[in-house]
C-alpha positions as semicolon CSV with decimal commas, in nm:
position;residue;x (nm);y (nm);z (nm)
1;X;-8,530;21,974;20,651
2;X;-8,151;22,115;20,543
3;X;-7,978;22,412;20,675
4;X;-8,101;22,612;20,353
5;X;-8,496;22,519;20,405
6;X;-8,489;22,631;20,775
7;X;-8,326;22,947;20,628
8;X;-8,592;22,991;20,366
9;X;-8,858;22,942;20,635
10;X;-8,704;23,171;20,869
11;X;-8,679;23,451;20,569
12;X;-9,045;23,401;20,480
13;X;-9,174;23,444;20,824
14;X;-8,940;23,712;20,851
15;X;-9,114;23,869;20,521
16;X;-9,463;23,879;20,719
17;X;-9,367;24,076;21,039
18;X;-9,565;24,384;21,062
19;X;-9,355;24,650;21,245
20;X;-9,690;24,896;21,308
21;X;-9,891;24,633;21,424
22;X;-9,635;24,558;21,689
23;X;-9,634;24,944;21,795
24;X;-9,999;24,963;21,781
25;X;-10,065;24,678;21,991
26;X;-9,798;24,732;22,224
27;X;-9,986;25,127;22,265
28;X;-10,289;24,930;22,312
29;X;-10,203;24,751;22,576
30;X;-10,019;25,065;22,766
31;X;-10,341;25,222;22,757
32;X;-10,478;24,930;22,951
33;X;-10,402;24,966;23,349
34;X;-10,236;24,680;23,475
35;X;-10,114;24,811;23,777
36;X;-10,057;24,535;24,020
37;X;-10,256;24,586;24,299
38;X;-9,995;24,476;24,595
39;X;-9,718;24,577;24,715
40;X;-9,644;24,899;24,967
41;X;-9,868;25,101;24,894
42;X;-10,173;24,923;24,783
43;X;-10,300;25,054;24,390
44;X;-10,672;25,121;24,289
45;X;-10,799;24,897;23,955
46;X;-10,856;24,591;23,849
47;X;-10,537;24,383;23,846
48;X;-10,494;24,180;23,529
49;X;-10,789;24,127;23,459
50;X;-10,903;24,367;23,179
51;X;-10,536;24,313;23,033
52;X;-10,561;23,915;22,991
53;X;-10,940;23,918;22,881
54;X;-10,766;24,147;22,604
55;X;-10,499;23,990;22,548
56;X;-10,690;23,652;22,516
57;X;-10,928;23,755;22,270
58;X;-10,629;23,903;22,039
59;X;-10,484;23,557;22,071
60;X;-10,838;23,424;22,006
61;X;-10,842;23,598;21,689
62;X;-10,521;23,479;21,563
63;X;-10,644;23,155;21,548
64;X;-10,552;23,014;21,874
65;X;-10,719;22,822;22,154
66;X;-10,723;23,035;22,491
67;X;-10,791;22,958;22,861
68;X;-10,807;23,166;23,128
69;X;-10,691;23,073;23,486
70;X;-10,781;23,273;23,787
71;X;-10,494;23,271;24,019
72;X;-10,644;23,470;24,254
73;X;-10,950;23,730;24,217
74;X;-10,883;23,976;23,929
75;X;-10,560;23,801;23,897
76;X;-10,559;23,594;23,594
77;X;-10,313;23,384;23,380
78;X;-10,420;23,364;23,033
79;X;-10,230;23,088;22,777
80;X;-10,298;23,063;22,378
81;X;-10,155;22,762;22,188
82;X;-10,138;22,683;21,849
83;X;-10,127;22,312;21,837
84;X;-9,772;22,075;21,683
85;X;-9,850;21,761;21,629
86;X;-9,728;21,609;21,962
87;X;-9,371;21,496;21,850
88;X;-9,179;21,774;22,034
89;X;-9,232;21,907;22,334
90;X;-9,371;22,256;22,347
91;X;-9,210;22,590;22,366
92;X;-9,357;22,918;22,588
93;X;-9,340;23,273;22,512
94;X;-9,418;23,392;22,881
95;X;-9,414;23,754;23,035
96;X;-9,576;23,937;23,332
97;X;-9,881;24,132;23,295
98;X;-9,865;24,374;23,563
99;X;-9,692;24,706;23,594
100;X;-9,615;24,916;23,904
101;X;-9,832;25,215;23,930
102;X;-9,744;25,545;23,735
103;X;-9,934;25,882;23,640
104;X;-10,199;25,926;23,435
105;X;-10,002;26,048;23,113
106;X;-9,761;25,739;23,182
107;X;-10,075;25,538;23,073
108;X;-10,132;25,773;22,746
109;X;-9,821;25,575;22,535
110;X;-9,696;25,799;22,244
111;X;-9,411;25,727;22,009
112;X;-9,206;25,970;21,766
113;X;-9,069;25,694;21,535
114;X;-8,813;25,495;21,716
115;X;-8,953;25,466;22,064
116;X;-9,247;25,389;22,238
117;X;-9,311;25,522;22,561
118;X;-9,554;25,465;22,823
119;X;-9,610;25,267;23,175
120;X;-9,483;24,916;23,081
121;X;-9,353;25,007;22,786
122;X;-9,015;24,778;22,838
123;X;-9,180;24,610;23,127
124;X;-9,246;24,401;23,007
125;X;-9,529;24,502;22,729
126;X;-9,313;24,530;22,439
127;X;-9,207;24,167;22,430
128;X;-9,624;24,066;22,521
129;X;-9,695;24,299;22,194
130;X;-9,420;24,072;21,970
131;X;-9,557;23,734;22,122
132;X;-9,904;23,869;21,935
133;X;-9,699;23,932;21,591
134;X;-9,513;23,544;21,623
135;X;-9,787;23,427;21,679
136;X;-9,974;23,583;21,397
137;X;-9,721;23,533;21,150
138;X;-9,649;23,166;21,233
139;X;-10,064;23,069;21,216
140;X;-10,113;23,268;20,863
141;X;-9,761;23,070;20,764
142;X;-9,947;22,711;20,781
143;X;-9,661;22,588;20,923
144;X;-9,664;22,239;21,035
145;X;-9,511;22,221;21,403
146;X;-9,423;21,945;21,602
147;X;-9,479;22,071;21,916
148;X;-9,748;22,351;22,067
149;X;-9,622;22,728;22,060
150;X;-9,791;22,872;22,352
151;X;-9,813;23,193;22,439
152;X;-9,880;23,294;22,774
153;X;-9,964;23,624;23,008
154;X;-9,859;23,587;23,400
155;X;-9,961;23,779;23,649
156;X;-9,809;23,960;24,006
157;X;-9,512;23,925;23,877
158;X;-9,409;24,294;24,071
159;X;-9,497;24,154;24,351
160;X;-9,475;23,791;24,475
161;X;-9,487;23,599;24,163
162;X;-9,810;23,417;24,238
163;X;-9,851;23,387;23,838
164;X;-9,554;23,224;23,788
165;X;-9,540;23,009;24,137
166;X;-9,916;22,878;23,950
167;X;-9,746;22,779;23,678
168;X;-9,483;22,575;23,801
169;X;-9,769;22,430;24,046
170;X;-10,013;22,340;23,768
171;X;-9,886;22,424;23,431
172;X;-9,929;22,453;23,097
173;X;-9,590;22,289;23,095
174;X;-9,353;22,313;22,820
175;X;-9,046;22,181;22,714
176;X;-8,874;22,507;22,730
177;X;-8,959;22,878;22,756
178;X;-8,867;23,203;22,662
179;X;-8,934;23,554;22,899
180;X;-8,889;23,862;22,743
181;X;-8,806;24,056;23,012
182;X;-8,559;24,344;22,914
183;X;-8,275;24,277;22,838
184;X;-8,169;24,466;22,542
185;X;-8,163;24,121;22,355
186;X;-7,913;23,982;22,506
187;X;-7,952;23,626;22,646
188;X;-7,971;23,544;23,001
189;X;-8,014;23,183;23,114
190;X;-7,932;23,302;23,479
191;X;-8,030;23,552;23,688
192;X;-7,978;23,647;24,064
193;X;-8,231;23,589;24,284
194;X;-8,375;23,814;24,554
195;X;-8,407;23,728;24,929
196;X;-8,581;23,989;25,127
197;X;-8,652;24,007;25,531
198;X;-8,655;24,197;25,832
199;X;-8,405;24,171;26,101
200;X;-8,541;24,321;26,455
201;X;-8,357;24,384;26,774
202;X;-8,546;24,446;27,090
203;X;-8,428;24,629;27,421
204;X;-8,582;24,759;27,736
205;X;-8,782;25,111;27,723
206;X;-8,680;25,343;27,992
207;X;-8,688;25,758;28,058
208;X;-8,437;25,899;27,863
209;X;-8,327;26,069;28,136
210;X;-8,190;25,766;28,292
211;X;-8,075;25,547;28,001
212;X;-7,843;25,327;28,222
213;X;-8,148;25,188;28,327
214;X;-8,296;25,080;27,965
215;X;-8,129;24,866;27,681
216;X;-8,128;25,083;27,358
217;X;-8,251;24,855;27,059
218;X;-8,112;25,137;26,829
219;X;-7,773;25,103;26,925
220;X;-7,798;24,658;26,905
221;X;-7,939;24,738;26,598
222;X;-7,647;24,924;26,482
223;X;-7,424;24,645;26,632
224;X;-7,603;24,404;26,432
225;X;-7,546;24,636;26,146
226;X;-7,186;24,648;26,153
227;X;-7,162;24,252;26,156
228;X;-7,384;24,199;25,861
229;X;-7,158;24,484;25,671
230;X;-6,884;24,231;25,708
231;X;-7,084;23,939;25,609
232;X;-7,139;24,149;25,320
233;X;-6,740;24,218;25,223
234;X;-6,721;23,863;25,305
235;X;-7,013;23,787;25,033
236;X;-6,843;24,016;24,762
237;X;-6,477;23,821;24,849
238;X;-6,604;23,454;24,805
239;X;-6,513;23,295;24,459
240;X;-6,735;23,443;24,207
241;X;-7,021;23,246;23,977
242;X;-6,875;23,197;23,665
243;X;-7,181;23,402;23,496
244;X;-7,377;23,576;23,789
245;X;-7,023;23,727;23,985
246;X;-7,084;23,727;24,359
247;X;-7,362;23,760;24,593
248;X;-7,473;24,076;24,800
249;X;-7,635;24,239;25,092
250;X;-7,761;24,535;25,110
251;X;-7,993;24,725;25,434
252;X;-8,247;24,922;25,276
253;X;-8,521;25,022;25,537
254;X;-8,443;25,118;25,891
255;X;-8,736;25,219;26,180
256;X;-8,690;25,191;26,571
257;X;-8,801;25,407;26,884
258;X;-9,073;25,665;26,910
259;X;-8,967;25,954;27,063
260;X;-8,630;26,164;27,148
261;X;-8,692;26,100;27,517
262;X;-8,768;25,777;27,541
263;X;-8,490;25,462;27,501
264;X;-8,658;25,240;27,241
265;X;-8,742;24,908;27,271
266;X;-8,768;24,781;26,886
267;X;-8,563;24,865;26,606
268;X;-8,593;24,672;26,253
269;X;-8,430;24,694;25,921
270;X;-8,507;24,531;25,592
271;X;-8,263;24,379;25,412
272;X;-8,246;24,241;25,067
273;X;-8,026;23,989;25,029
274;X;-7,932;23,873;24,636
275;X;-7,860;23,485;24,547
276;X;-7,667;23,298;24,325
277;X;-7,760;23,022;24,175
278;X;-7,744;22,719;24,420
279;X;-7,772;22,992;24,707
280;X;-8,092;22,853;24,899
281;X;-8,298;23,061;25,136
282;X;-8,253;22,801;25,448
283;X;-7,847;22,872;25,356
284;X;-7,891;23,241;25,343
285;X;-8,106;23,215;25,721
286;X;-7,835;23,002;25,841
287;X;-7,516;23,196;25,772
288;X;-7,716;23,551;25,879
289;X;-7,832;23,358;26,254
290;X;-7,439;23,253;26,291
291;X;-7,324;23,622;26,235
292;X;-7,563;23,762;26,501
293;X;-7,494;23,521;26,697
294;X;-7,158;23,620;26,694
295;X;-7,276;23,938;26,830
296;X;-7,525;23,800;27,108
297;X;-7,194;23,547;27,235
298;X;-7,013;23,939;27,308
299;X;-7,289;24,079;27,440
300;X;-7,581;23,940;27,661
301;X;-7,832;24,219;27,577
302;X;-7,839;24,162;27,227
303;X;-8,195;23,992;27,167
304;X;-8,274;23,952;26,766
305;X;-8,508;23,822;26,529
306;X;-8,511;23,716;26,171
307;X;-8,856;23,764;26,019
308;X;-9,021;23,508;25,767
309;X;-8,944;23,649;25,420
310;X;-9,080;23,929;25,269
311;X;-9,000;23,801;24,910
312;X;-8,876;23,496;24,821
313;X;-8,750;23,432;24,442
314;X;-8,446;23,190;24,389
315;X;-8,195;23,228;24,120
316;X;-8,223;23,083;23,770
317;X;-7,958;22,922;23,600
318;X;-8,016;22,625;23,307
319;X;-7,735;22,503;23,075
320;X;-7,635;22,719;22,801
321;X;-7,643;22,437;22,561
322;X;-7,981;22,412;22,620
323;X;-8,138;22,436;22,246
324;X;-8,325;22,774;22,307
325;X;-8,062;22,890;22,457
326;X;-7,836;22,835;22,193
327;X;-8,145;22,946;21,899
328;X;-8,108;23,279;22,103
329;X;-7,740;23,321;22,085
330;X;-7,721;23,267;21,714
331;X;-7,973;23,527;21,656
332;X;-7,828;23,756;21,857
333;X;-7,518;23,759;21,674
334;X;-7,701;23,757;21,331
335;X;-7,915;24,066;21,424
336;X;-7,715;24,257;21,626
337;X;-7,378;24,169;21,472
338;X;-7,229;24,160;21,839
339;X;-7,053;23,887;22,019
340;X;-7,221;23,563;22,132
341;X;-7,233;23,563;22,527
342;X;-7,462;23,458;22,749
343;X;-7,518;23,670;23,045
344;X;-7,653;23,665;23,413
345;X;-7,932;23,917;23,499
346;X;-7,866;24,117;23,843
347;X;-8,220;24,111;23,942
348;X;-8,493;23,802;23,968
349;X;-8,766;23,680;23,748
350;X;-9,000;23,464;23,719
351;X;-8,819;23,231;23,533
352;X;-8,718;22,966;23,838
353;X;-9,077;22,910;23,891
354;X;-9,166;22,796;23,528
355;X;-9,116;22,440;23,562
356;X;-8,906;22,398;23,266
357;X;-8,583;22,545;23,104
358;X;-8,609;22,901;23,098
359;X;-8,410;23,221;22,943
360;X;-8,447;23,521;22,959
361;X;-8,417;23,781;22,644
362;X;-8,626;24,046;22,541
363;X;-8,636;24,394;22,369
364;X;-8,568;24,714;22,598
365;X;-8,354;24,837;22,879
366;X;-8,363;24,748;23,252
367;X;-8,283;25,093;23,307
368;X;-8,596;25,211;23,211
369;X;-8,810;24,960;23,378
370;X;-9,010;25,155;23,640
371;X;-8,877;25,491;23,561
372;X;-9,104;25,841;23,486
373;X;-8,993;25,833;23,132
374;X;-9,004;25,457;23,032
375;X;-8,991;25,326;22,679
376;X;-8,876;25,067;22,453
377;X;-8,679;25,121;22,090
378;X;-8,903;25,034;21,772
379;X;-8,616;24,891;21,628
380;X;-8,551;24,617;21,939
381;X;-8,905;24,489;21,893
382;X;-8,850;24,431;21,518
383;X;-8,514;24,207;21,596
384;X;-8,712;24,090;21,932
385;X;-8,977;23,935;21,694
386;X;-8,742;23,791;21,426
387;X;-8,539;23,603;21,732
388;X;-8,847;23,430;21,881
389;X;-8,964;23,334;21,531
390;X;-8,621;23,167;21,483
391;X;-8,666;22,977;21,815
392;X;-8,927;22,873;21,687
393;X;-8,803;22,750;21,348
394;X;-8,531;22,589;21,542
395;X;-8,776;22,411;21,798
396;X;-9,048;22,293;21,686
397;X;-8,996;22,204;21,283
């Protein structure tokens, strides 16, 4: 096929989107609570359930074959594929589910024209909503591909990533795959990664009235504090990642002792600890034990403890002349008109547990992600739609 017929095809396809249906489908599935169930404070509902049995029988009616896999109870993966022909390996339109918990009128989406807004609106339901519309417009096109198009819906990704981690464990597997997390459509084929733990000190409990007598785990604690603030500087001072910059530390939770008049015993922070790529979690536990240990060689009260991790998710990085990578880029440039650069994502995704070359791109903000008022430009979607079409023009004819 020449340069002009992929152009032509591209156009056509184009031609079909339905901008409404997009917002009216992406309202639909606000309405629906996916509110991961995990997490701090535990959240009342059904997990993703209700959301995937939707969102499978829209992909049903599209014309694509569906299957459901439980992950865990009311946690369920659901995939659609419209079938190639087997001579190219397939490409994945992924994205999470679940949404953290919000109010009831978050869940009531509304839009005045140009934005949607609602509980998930840019987290990440606005790029599941523009899967539907690829997907419809490339099955009423006819199109002959060469490899599947799959669309699929993950779930806990707020939480531990069990969706993804399945996945990676036992497919569908693809060549490559595309997340539409938010990114305002720019393309990430990295992203940071996010190691989380708690560090504990212990000390003696005594009478506050004779505290020569006890071992204050407050004051190791702040000891231990201090040294991992340095480790930190000395984090943000190594030679930065060409795309990601430098790594960081940061101590987000503190809790220790019980009472004013009593020395405490226990203190514990959590920390939250982000990765580049090639960063591994044994490295990470390594370099943190030889900077308290630094502090224990000064001082023979100082008794610590790392904990297993809280969260776990390593960084992503693939090649950025990876072919989706590079179908992204040149439709980022033809539909926003700005520079082509590929960027690195501060926070983690589920894109390292895919099992394939994955990028991230996807309509809406990070910044709105989570927040009271979240919501997602109209406009984004449209572009959102015509960029994943052209992947998969560029893929799979």
């Amino acid at each position: 096929m020449s340069k002009e017929d992929f152009h032509d095809v591209k156009k056509a396809l184009y031609a079909n989107i339905d901008l409404q249906n997009i917002v009216s489908e992406l309202k639909t599935l606000i309405r629906i609570k996916s509110v991961n169930p995990n997490g701090p404070v535990a959240a009342p509902g059904t997990g993703e359930r209700d959301i995937a049995e939707y969102y499978g029988n829209t992909m049903r009616a599209i014309g694509m074959d569906v299957y459901y896999y439980e992950v865990a109870k009311d946690r369920t993966n659901v995939f659609g594929y419209l079938y190639g022909t087997g001579k190219s390996e397939a490409l994945m339109l992924a994205g999470h589910l679940d949404t953290v918990d919000g109010t009831e009128e978050q869940f009531q989406p509304r839009d005045d024209g140009h934005y949607v807004y609602g509980r998930g609106a840019c987290d990440m339901k606005a790029a599941l909503a523009v899967y539907l519309e690829v997907a419809r417009i490339v099955a009423a096109s006819g199109l002959k591909l060469k490899g599947d198009l799959i669309i699929g819906g993950i779930c806990d990704e707020e939480f531990e990533m069990i969706g993804s981690r399945y996945v990676g464990l036992r497919g569908p597997r693809a060549g490559q795959c595309i997340i539409g997390e938010p990114t305002e459509l720019q393309v990430a084929p990295s992203n940071k990664g996010q190691l989380c733990l708690f560090v504990r000190t212990f000390g003696k409990a005594v009478h506050s009235s004779v505290p020569e007598e006890g071992i204050n785990a407050i004051e190791k604690m702040m000891k231990a504090i201090a040294a991992l603030s340095k480790y930190h500087e000395e984090l943000r001072a190594r030679t930065p990642d060409v795309h990601c910059g430098t790594a960081s530390f940061n101590t987000g939770t503190i809790r220790g002792g019980t009472m004013a008049s009593a020395v405490p015993d226990f203190c514990e922070v959590e920390i939250d600890r982000r990765l580049l790529p090639g960063e591994t979690t044994d490295q990470v536990y390594r370099e943190m034990r030889e900077v308290l240990d630094e502090v224990a060689f000064t001082d023979p009260d100082f008794r610590y403890e790392l904990s297993d991790p809280t969260f776990d998710v390593q960084a992503n990085m693939i090649a950025e002349d990876e072919p989706v990578v590079q179908s992204l880029l040149d439709s980022f440039v033809e539909n926003t008109g700005l520079a082509r650069r590929a960027v690195c994502l501060p926070y983690g995704t589920d894109a390292p547990n895919m099992g394939c070359p994955t990028v991230i791109c996807g309509p809406g903000s990070i910044t709105q992600a989570h927040g009271k008022n979240e919501y997602c430009e109209i406009n984004q979607m449209m572009k959102a739609t015509k960029m994943y079409a052209a992947a998969i023009v560029d893929l799979l004819l």
